[in-house]
N, C-alpha and C positions, 0 to 999 in steps of 0.2 A: 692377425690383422683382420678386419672388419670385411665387411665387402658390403658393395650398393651398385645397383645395378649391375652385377656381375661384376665389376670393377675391385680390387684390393685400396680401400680408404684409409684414411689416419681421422679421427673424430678426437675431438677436444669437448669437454663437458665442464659445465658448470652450474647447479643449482637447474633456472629453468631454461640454460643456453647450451646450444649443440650446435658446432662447428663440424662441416665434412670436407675433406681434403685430399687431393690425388696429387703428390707431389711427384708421383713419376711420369703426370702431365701436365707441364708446365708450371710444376710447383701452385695449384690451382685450387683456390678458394670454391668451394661446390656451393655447397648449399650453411647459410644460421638460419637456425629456428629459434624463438624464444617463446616461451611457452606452447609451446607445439607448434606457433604457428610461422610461416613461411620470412624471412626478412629477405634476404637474397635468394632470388631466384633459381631454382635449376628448374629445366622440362622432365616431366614426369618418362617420355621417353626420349634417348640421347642418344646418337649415331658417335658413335665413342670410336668411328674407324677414323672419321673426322674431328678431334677434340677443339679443332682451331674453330671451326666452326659453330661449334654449341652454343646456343646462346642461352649463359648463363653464368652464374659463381661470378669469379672476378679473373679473370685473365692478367696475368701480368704482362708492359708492355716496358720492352727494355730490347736494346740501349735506342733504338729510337720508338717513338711513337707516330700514331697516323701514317699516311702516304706520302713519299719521297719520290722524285722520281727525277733523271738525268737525261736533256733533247727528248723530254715526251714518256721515255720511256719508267713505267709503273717499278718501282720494287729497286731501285738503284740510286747510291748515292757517290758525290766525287770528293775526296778529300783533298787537304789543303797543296798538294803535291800535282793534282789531277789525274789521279785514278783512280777511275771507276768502277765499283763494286758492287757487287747485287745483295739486295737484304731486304725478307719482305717485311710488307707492313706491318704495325705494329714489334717487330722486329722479328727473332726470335728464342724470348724466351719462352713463349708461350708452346714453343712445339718442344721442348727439350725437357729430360728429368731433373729433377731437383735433389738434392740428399736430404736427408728431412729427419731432426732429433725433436723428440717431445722431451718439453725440461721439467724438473724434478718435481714443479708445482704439479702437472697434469693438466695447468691450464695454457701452456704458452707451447707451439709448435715455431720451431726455427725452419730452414728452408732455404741451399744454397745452390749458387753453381757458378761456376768458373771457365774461364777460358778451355777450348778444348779446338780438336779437329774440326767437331762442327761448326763454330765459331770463328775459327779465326780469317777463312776466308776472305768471308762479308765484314769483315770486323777486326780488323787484325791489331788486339790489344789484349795486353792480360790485365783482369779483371775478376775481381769476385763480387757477385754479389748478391744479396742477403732480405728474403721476407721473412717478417717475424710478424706473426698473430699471437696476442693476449688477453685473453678474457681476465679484465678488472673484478668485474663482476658480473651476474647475469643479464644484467641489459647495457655492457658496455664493453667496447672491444677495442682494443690499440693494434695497430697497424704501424711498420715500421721498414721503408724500401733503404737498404744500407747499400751503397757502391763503393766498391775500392779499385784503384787502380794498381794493381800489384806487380807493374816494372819497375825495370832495376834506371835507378839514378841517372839520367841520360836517355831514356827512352820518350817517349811521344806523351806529350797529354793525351789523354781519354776524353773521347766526346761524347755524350751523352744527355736524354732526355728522356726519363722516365714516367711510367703513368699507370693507373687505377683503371678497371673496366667494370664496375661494381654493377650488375645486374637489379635491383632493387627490386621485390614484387610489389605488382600494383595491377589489377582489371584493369585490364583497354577501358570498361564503361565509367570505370571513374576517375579518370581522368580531368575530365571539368570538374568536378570537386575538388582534386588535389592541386595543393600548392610549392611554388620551390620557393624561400625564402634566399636572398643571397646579399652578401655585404658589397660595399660597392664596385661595380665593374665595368668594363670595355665588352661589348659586343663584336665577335668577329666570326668569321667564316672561310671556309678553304673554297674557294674559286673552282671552277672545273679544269685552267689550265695551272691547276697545283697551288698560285698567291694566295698570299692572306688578305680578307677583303681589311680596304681603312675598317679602323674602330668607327663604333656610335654607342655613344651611350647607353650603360644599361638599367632595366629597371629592378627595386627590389625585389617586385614579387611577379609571379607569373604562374599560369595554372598549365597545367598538363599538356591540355589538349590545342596550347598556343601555337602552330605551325612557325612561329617565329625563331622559337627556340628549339628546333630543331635540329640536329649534327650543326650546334652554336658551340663555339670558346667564349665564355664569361672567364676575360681575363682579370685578376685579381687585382685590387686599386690599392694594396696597402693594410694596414689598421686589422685592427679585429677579420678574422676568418673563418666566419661558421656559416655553413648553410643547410638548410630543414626544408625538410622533405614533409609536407602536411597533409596527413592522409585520413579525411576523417571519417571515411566510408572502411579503414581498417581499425581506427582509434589509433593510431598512430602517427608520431611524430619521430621521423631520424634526424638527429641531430651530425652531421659532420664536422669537427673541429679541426682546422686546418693553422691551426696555431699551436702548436705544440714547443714543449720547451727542447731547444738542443737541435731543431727543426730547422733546416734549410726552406727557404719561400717557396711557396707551392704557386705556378706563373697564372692556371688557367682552372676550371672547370668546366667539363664539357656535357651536354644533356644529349640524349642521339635514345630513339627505340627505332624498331625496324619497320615495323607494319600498324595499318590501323586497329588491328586486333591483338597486337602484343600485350602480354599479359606483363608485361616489365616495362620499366624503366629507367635509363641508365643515368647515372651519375656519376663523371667521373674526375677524380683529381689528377691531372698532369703538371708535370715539371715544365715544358715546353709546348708551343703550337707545331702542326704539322711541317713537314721541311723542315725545323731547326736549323738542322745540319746545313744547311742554303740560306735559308732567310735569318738566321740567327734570333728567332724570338723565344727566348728560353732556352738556348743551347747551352751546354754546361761545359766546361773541360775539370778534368781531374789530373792535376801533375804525379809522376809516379810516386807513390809512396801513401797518396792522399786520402782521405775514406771520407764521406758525408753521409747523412740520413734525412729523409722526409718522413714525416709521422705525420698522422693523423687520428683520430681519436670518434666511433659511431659512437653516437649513444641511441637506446631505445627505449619511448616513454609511451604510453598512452595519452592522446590527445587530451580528455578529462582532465588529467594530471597538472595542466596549464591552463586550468580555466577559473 
């Protein structure tokens, strides 16, 4: 097994694409390069005592996403019964191992994990569920968040809303350069006492450096689902296709970096807005026995290529 950073990786290859992956951290997308050069983010150096906190790769965010919280209180949510459990943000699958097979092609890594001790606490459901990365080819990569609810006949729907934390690189300075293209959408925002602000309308295009869109939900209007990232201070264009066939509706994407000097920016696709579990905007249930998939599809072009 490879190692980066002192860390034991799984890497996926293909022609001039190189996927890195620590699935015994949070089953977790590290770093693609294509042609050498960076597309998702990792920091050169990473406090790996902390993996939740790295900012970087793509975190997966399961079974809830964003901030939940019950009378004030951060990291707890109350089910349909009224009992109140603790589960932090973004949930946790991103602190837990993953089991992880590379399939027979060399280019597709599976990546699971299931109910257990640690889980069922905060979470009291059996469940498996399933990332799968596949390089199509060297400038395109399939993504694939599988859930199952795997009780027996009689037991509880599964609630659920899953989400993407795709780290994207990009210089802080070129930001007003860069563009987000996005198909039509609702503008919305998590409140500081936890609500989702009303929608406003959103627009198609907006550049990097717009304080508007900000830790924003561009919640999804329907129709066609792509959105491009246009970076022409890299020559590059990422394409996200969020219409995929076989594809459960993807509710929102979210744009959020941390600092004025972040060399990233996030993009990310979610099934649900924050709280689901309370406000119901995106919340999924799964009846036992059920299994769904959200796919999604980068592709990576050079800007020239579109002109």
């Amino acid at each position: 097994m490879p190692e980066f950073q002192h860390q034991p990786v799984v890497e996926i290859a293909h022609g001039a694409s190189l996927l890195r992956f620590a699935p015994q951290t949070g089953g977790r997308l590290l770093s693609w390069h294509v042609d050498g050069q960076p597309v998702v983010h990792w920091p050169e150096a990473a406090n790996w005592s902390q993996p939740s906190k790295i900012r970087g790769g793509n975190p997966l965010l399961f079974p809830f996403l964003g901030r939940h919280r019950v009378d004030g209180r951060l990291g707890f949510w109350r089910d349909a019964q009224g009992v109140v459990r603790e589960l932090p943000m973004h949930g946790f699958a991103r602190d837990l191992p993953f089991a992880a097979t590379t399939e027979a092609d060399g280019r597709t890594l599976r990546m699971t994990l299931a109910d257990s001790d640690a889980t069922r606490p905060g979470y009291p459901f059996g469940f498996h569920f399933e990332a799968v990365y596949r390089l199509v080819d060297e400038h395109t990569l399939d993504v694939e968040l599988t859930t199952s609810n795997t009780g027996d006949t009689g037991d509880a729907a599964l609630p659920y809303y899953a989400g993407h934390h795709f780290y994207f690189e990009l210089p802080h300075t070129q930001r007003g350069e860069t563009a987000l293209e996005l198909p039509p959408t609702q503008r919305r925002y998590q409140q500081p006492d936890g609500s989702i602000s009303a929608p406003e309308p959103g627009k198609p295009r907006y550049t990097l450096d717009d304080p508007s869109i900000l830790d924003r939900f561009h919640c999804l209007e329907g129709g066609a689902a792509q959105v491009r990232l246009v970076a022409p201070g890299l020559n590059r264009i990422v394409t996200i296709d969020l219409q995929r066939p076989g594809s459960i509706d993807w509710y929102a994407v979210t744009t959020w970096t941390e600092a004025p000097d972040s060399d990233f920016y996030c993009v990310e696709p979610w099934l649900g807005l924050p709280d689901a579990i309370h406000n119901g905007l995106g919340l999924r249930w799964l009846e036992p026995g059920a299994t769904e998939t959200a796919a999604l599809r980068i592709h990576v072009a050079p800007t020239a290529a579109t002109r």
